[in-house]
N, C-alpha and C positions, 0 to 999 in steps of 0.2 A: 152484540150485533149478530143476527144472522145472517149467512151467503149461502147462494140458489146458484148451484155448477147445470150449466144444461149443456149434454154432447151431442151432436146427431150421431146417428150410425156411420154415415158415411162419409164422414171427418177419421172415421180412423183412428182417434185421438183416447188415449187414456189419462186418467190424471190421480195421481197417488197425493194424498197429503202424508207425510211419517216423521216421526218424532227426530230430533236434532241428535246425532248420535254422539253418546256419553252426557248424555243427559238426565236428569231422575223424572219419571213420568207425573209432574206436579203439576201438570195441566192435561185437561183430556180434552176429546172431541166430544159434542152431543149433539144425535139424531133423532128425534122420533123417542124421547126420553131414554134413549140407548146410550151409556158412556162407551166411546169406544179411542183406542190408544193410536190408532192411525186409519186410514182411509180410501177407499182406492174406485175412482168413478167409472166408471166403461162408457166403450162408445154407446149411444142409444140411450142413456142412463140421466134423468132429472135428481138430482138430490139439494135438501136445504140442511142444513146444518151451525151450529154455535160452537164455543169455545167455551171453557169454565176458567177461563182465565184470561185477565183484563189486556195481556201482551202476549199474544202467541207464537209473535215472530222470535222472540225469545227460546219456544219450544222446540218450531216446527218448519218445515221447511216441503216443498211442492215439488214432483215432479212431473211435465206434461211433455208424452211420448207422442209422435204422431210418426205412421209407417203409410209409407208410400211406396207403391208399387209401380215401378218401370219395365220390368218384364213379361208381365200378364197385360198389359193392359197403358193405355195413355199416360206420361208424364204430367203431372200439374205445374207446369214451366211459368215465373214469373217471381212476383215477389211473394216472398214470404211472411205472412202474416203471423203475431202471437196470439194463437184462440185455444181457449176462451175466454170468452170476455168478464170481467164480477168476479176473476178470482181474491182470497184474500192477500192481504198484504203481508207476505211472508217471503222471506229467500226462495228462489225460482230458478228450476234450471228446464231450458226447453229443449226436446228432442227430436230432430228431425233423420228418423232411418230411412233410407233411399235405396230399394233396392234395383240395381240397374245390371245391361249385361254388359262382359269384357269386351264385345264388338264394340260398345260404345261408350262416349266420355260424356261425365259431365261436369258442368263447370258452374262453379258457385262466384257468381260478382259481386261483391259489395260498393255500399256506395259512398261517397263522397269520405263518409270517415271510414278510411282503408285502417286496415288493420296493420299490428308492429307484433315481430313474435318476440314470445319471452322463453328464460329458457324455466326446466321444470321446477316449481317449489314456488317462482317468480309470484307476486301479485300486479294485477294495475290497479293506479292510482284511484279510477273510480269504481273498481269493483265488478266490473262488466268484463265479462272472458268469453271468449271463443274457444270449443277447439272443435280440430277435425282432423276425422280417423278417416282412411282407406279400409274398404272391405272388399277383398277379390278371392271370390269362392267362401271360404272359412275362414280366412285368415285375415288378423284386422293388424292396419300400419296409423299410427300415430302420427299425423302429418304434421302437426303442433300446436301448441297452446298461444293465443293472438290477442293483444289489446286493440280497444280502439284508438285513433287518430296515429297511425302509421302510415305505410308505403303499399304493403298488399293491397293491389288491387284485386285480382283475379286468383283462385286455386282449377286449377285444372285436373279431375280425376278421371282415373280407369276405373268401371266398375264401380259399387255402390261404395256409398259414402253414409257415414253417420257425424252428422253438425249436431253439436251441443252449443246453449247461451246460457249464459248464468247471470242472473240479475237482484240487486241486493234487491232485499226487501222494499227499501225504500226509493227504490229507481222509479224514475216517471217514465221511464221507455217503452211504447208505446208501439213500434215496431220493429221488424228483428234486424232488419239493415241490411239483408242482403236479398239476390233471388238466384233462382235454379234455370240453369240455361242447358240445352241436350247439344252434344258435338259429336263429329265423330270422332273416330279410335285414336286417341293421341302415341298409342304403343310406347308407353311408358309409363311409370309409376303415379306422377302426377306432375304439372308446371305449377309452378309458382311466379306471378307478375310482381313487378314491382318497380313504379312510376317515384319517381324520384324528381324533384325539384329544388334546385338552387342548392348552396351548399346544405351538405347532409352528409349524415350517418345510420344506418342499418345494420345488424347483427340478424345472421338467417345461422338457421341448423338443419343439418339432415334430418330425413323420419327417422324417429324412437328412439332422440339424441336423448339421455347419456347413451342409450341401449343401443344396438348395432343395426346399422342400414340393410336392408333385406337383401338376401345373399342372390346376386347375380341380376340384380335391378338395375333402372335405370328412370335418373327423373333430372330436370330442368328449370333452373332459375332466370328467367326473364326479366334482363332490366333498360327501362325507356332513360336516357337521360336525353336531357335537352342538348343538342350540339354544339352549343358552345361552351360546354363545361368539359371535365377530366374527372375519371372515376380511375378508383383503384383497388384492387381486390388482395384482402390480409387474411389467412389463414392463422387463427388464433389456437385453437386446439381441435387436434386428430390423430387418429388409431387406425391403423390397416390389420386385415383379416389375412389370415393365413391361404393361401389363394392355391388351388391345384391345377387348376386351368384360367386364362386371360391375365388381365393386369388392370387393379384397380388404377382409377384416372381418372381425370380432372380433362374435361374439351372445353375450347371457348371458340365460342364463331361471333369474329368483329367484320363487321362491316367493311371494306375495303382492306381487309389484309388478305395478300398475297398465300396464305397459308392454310387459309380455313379448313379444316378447325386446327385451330394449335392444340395441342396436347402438351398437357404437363403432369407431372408425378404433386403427391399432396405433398411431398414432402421439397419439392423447385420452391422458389421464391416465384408467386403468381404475379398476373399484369397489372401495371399502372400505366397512369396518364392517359386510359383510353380515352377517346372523342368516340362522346357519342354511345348507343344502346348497341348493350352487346348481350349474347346468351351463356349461360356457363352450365354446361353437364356434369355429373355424377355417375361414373359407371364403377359397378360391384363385380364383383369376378365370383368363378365357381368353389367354395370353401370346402377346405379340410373336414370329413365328415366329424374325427376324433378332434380336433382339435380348430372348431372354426373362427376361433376369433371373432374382432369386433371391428366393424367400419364406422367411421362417426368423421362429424364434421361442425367446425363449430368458427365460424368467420364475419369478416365485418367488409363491406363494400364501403367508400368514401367517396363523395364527391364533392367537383372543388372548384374556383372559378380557376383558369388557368395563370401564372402566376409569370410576372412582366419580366424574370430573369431567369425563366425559365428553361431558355436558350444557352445561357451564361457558363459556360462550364470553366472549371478550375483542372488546373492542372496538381497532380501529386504523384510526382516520382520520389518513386520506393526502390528505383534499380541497383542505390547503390547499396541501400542496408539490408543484413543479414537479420534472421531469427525476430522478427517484427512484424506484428499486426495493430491494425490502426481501424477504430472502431469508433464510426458517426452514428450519433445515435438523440433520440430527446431525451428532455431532460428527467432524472429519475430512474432512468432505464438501467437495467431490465426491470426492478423488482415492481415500479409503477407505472402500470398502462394506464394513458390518458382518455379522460373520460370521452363517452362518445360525444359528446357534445363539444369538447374542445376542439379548436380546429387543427388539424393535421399536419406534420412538416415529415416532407419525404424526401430521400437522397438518392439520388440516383444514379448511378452507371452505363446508363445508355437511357433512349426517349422512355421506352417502356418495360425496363428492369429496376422499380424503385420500391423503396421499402423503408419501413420507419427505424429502420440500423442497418447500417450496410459498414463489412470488416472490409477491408485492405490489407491484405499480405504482402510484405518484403519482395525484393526483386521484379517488381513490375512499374510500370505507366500507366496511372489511370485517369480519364478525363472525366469526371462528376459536376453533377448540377446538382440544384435541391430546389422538391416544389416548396415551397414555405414561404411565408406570409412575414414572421419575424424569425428571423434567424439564431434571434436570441434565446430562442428556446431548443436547440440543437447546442450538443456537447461532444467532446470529442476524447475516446481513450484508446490511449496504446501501451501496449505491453512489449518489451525487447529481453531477448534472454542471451546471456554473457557465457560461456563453459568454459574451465578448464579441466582437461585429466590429466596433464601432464607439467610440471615445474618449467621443466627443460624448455617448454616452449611457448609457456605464456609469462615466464615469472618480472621478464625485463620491459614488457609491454603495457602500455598504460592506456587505460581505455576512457573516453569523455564520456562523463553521463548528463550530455545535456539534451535538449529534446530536438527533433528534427528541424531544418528548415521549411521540408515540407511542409510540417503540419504548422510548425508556428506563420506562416502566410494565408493559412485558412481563413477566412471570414468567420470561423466558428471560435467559442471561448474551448480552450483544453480544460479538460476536468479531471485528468488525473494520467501520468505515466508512468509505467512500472519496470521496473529493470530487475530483472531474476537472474542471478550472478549466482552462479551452479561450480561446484569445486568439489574435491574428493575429500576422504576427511584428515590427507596430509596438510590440505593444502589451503590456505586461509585468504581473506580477503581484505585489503585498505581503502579503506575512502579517505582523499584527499582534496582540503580545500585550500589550496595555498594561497589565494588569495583573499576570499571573500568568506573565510572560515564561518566555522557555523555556530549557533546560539542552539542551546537547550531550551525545550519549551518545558517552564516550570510555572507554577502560579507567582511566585517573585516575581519572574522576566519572563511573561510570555513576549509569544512572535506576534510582531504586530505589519510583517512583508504580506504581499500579496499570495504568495506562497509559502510551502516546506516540502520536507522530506519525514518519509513515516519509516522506518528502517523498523527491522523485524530479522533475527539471525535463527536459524533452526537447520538443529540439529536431530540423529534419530531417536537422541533421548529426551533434547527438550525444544522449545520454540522461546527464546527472547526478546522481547518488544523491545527493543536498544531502548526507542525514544522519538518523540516530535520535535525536528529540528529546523531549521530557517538560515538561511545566509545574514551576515554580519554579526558573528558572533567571535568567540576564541578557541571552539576547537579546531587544529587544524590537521589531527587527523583520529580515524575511527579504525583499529583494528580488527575485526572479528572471525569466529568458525564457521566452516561449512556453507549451508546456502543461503541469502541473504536475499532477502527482496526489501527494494530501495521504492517507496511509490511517493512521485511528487506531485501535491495536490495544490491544485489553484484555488484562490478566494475571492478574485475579484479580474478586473478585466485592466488591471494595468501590469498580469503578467507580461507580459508582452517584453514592454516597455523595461521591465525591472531586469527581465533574464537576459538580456542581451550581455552582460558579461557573467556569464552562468558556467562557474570555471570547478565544477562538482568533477570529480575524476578517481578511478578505482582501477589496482592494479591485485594481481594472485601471490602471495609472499607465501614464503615457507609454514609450518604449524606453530601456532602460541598456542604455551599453555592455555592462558586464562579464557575467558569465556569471550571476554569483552577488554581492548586497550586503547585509552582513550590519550593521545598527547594536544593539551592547552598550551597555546604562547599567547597568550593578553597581549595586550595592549597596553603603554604605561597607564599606572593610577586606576585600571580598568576595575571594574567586581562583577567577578563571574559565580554564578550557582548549577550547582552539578549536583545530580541526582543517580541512582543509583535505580536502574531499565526496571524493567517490567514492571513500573506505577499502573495502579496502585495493587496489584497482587503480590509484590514482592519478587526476589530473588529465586530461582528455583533453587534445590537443595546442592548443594555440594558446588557450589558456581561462583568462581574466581574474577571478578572485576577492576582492572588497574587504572590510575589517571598519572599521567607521567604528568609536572606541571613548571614547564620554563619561568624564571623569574627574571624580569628583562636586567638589562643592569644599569647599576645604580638605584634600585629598587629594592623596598622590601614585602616579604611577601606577609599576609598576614591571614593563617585559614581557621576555620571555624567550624562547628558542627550545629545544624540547628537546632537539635535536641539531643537531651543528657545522656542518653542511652539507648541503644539499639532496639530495643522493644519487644524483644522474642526470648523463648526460649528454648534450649533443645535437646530434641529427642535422642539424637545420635549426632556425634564431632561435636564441634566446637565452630563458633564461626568468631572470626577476627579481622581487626581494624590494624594494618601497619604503614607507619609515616617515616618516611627515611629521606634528610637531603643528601644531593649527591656530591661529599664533601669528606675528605679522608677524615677517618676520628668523629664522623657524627654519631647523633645517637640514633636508635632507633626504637621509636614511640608504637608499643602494641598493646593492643585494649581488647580482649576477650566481650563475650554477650553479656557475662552477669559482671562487669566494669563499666564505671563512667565512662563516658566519650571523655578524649584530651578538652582541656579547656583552651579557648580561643591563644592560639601562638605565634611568634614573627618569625617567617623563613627567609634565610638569605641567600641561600642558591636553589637551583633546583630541585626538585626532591617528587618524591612515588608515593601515592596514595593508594593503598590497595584492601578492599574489600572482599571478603571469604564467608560462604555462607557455608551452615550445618542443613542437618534436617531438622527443620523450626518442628514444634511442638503444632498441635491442631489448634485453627483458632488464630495463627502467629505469625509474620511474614515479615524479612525485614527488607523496610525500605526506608535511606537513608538518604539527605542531602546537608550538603557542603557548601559553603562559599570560602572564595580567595577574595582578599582584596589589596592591592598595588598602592605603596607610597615611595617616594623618595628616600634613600637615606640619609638618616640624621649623623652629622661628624661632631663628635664631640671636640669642645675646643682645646683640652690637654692634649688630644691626639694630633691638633693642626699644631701645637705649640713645637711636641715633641718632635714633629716632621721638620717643623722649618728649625729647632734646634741642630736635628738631625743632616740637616741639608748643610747648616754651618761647617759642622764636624767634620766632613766629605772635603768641602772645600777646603779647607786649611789642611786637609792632610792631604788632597791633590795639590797644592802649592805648594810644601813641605819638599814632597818627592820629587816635583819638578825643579827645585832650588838644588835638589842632593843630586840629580841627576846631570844638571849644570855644571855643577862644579867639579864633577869627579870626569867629564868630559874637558873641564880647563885644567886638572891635575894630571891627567893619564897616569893615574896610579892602577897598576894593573891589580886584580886581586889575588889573592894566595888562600887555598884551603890549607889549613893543616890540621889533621887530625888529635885528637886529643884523648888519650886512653883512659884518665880520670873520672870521666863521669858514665853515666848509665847512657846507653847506646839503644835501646830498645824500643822501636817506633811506637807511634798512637794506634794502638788495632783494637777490633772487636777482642775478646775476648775468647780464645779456644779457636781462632780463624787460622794460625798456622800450629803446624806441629813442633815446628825446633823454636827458638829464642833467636833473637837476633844476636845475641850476643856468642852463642854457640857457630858461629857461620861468620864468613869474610865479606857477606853482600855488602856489611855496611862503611868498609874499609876505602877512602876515598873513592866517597860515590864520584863526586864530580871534582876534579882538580882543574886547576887555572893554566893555560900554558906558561903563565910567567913563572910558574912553581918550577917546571920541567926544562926549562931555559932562564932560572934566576941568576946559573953563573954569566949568561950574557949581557946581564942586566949592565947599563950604562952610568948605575950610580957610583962614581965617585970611592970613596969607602966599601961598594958591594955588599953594604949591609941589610938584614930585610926587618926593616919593625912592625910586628903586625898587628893591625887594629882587630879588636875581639867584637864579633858581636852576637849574642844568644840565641838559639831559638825558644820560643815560648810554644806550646799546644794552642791552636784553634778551640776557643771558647766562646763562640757564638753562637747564635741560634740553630737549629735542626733541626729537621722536620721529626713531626712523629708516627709509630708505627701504622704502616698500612692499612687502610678499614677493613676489617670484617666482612666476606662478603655477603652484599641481602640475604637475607631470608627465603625459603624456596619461592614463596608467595611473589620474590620480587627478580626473579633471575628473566631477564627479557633478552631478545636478542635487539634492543634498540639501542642504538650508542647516542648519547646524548654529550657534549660538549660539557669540561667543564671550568673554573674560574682558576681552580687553583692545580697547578702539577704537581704529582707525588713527592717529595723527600726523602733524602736515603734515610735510612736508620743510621742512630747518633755512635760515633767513636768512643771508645771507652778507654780514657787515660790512666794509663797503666802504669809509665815512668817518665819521664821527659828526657828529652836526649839535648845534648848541648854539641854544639859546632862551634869552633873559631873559623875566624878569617882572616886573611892579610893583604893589605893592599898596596903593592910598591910606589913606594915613594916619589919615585922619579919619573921622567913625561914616559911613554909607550906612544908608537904610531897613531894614530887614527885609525889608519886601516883595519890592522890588528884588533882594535880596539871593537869598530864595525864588525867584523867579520866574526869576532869570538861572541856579538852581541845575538848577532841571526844567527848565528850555529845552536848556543844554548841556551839563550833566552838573557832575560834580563839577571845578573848575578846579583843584584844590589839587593832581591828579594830573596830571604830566607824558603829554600829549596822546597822544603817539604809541605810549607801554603801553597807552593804553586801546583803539589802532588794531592793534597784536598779540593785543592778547587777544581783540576781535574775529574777526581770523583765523583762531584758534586755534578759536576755538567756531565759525565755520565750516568 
């Protein structure tokens, strides 16, 4: 097909056809049998011409310039027409240069489909663009790139202007949409209208945004809204210029305020909730010649219907917490800004100081509303930081980490709170849940509360992820180093409800060793699984882990590993596994990396589980988990036999002694030591515990004599004779404890005292010779009195001396 371009002269109007650039020249143009590679018509100029190729919009693309003169000569004021008419059907971009003077302005309206700016690189959806440059004197400003069916109504320029259209090839648009209207001097860069109806959103940028606002300019955003709505203005992204002279600013002139213009810095939180159309300036200051910097501006206007509790303000006193900010915000924030099309929830601190996050710091009263429509899309975060640098004066103080009253009476969900618990590196930190102890989140037993706790310990050499933790579990306390951030995060909306006895508490202890000490007290029958922190990267290298673990009583414990072997190997040290209950004479169970794990064992008292990592090999990391599990203990029935045999035994020799006791009270035979030089005299001792022999020395020469001995001549018997009944001592031959345990392993030296079932025993006597004693016991009555009174002086004689010198022992 051929096309016939006809221009008058006095259209002004040139029109280039030129090839599609990065193209291969696979199609030409033909004229008058001329092949030619692109095309360029002039004013005054008839041309017919073909294509050598059946798609040319493929090739080629059009462009038709048209230069208008407004300073020699009349304005052609009105709408804008696209001429000429019969051109081909190819990509088309029209240009309209408008040369005008600085006295005067002119203003380009468009019509009913106003225009929406995009920013650069942007497309619109149908392929139809606007832009438009400023030209004052030589120098050309970039006022922006525009789609259709936006909010631009009106651009407002100083000085001439060059409007580009761009239209696919395949557009039927037929007119250019806007016209050219003459005003006078607006004394500024340019205005920009923009007619706003019912709820919306718009995003405006400064000229030659990314690139910098013209230095020492001034230009105007115009917006109509209808008066019964609320607009708000969000400054998204901005950059100030290094300024020598004035002060870059942001003016707004609203309608009935007392203020006009208010001024604000681009970097204030800008107005909301205004009622009604208001103006907002742009003013640039004089730049740095060496170093001018960049002004830019890149923001969204909201409007909104006004919202029926709006009025409603809440109260949140903060007067009484320290080191604390509290941060409303929607949901996703900060890293997700909601689309513009989503409708908006703003918070606010006074009618017209709102913003889509607003912090609250400690120590104050603040009264807030919020424009928003569902509230449920508003979250709520606060961060509290805990210090100590000193033992002496935080060590016996115990702090609640639970979350404020304030916040928890908000109408908003919490989305997370953080407590930064900051300590020097003497000085260490305890989490304590005495009541509502806490559960480890493992794949076995995850948390299934509406909340937990994310604990994270770091240090300057390393960062420990403790672990994901939840209320009602069985540790019921977390020891760790250095600074500790504790963050509790919500999952649903019946936190509320569940933390009302939210009894988390952390106080400053002296330095542990290990990295991390964790003390379990179950529950009876309970089964607990315990993991070893920073899943799944592993242990950092040379980092000490303990679980101290109560076994309740009458319980047995029964712990286990979940797999056979540690699964690392390493570079440098050694890492080890040691199991010790806390029981005089236990053993203690240590398993290196290249050893099995213990196979599944029954613990009967307490006992320390402690984990030590090497520097793993590359590729290697060890993480390990454990469970306990709780039963009853089993009594074997010889054991109940031999007790209640045992118990027989008891009785019949407490009845025995009470019969002997009786009757030597209806005899009043008093007793008589006498000493006996025939046998071996030499006490039951350790072994090398004195230096002389007893038998060398007079200590053991009538230890204890009877007064009837030293007043026998008074005696009232008859005859005055004394016959005295003999009776032996034997050595103590019963059970002893045995020698002291061993103490832990460095891995297990803690300063935590834990309780335990059984007390020490001395170390056992070593019978050496036995010593023999007689006695005698007079025959005849003795007082009472005497009798009493020799009994509280010495004790009971009827008992051989030297058991009542072991039992002694024994109870010290």
């Amino acid at each position: 097909a051929s096309f016939t371009i006809s221009l008058h002269k006095a259209d002004n109007t040139t029109v280039r056809i030129k090839p599609r650039p990065g193209l291969s020249p696979s199609c030409r143009i033909r004229m008058k049998n001329v092949i030619w590679s692109e095309l360029k018509i002039k004013p005054g100029e008839n041309v017919t011409f073909t294509f050598t190729c059946s798609a040319p919009e493929k090739y080629f693309i059009t462009e038709i310039q048209k230069n208008i003169d407004c300073v020699s000569g009349p304005c052609p004021f009105g709408e804008v027409h696209l001429y000429p008419p019969g051109l081909p059907r190819l990509n088309r971009t029209y240009i309209w240069d408008v040369k005008a003077s600085t006295k005067a302005g002119l203003e380009l309206k468009f019509s009913t489909s106003w225009l929406r700016q995009i920013k650069p690189g942007e497309t619109c959806l149908d392929s139809i663009s606007y832009n438009i440059n400023s030209c004052i004197d030589k120098a050309t400003v970039n006022i922006g790139t525009f789609c259709r069916n936006g909010s631009v109504s009106r651009v407002k320029l100083l000085g001439g202007v060059v409007m580009s259209l761009h239209l696919p090839w395949h557009s039927p648009l037929t007119t250019s949409g806007f016209n050219i209207a003459n005003r006078a001097s607006i004394k500024r860069l340019c205005i920009i209208e923009s007619i706003l109806k019912g709820e919306s959103s718009i995003t405006l940028m400064s000229p030659n945004y990314p690139l910098g606002f013209p230095e020492d300019e001034l230009m105007t955003w115009q917006f109509v809204i209808p008066p019964n709505m609320r607009a708000s203005v969000f400054f998204h992204n901005y950059s100030l210029s290094n300024c020598e002279r004035k002060e870059e600013r942001v003016e707004y002139y609203i309608p009935g305020s007392p203020s006009n213009p208010e001024v604000f810095k681009l970097s204030d939180s800008q107005p909301a909730n205004i009622a009604g159309s208001f103006n907002m300036s742009l003013q640039g200051c004089d730049q740095d010649a060496q170093n001018p910097g960049i002004l830019r501006l890149l923001f969204q206007v909201v409007v909104q219907h006004p919202q029926v509790d709006e009025n409603v303000t809440h109260l949140v006193d903060l007067s009484k917490e320290k080191n604390m900010t509290v941060t409303i915000h929607s949901e996703g924030w900060p890293n997700h800004t909601p689309l513009m099309s989503e409708p908006i929830c703003l918070i606010c601190k006074d009618p017209r100081t709102c913003d889509r996050a607003l912090t609250l710091t400690s120590g104050a009263v603040y009264r807030i509303s919020f424009l928003c429509k569902d509230l449920s899309r508003l979250r709520i975060t606060a961060e509290k930081g805990i210090g100590c640098m000193d033992i002496r004066w935080c060590q016996r103080k115990i702090y609640s980490l639970s979350v404020p009253k304030a916040i928890t009476q908000l109408p908003i969900r919490l989305h997370k709170f953080i407590w930064m618990l900051l300590a020097t590196d003497l000085i260490n930190v305890e989490i304590m849940s005495p009541s509502l102890k806490l559960q480890q989140h493992v794949p076995e037993q995850k948390c299934n509360t509406s909340y937990s706790y994310s604990i994270v310990s770091a240090t300057p050499e390393t960062q420990l992820n403790v672990g994901v933790f939840c209320p009602g579990g069985s540790i019921e306390k977390i020891q760790m180093r250095n600074n500790i951030t504790i963050s509790l995060k919500t999952f649903g909306k019946g936190f509320i409800n569940e933390s009302i006895p939210q009894d988390l508490k952390m106080s400053f202890v002296p330095h542990i060793k290990d990295e991390c000490s964790f003390t379990v007290s179950p529950k009876p029958k309970a089964k607990v699984y315990l993991q070893t922190p920073n899943e799944p990267y592993g242990l950092p290298p040379y980092v000490s882990v303990s679980w101290f673990i109560a076994v309740p009583s009458k319980q047995t414990a029964r712990l286990g590993f979940s797999k056979d072997r540690m699964g690392i190997a390493c570079d440098t040290g050694r890492a080890y596994i040691n199991i010790k209950e806390e029981t005089p004479g236990a053993e203690e169970i240590v398993r290196r990396e290249d050893e099995p794990l213990p196979q599944p064992r029954n613990m009967h008292h307490n006992f320390w589980v402690n984990i030590s990592n090497c520097k793993p090999m590359d590729k290697t990391h060890l993480t390990l988990q454990f469970w306990v599990t709780f039963a009853d203990k089993q009594i074997d029935l010889g054991i109940i036999l031999a007790l209640v045999a045992g118990a027989g035994v008891l009785t019949a020799i407490g009845l025995t002694v009470f019969c002997v006791k009786k009757k030597k009270k209806k005899t009043q035979n008093p007793m008589v030591g006498v000493y006996n030089a025939n046998v071996n005299t030499q006490m039951p001792r350790k072994k090398g515990l004195f230096g002389k022999g007893r038998q060398n020395n007079e200590s053991h020469v009538y230890a204890v004599i009877d007064d009837a001995v030293v007043y026998g001549h008074l005696l009232k018997e008859s005859n005055g004779s004394v016959a005295p009944e003999v009776d032996v001592y034997r050595p103590f031959d019963g059970p002893v404890g045995s020698l002291p345990p061993s103490p832990p392993p460095f891995s297990f030296r803690k300063d935590i005292k834990c309780p335990s079932d059984t007390e020490e025993e001395p170390p056992a006597l070593t019978d050496t010779d036995q010593d023999t004693y007689t006695f005698a016991h007079q025959k005849s009555g003795q007082s009472e009195d005497n009798e009493d009174a020799n009994t509280k002086d010495k004790g009971d004689t009827s008992a051989p001396l030297l058991e009542n010198k072991e039992q002694d022992d024994l109870l010290e």
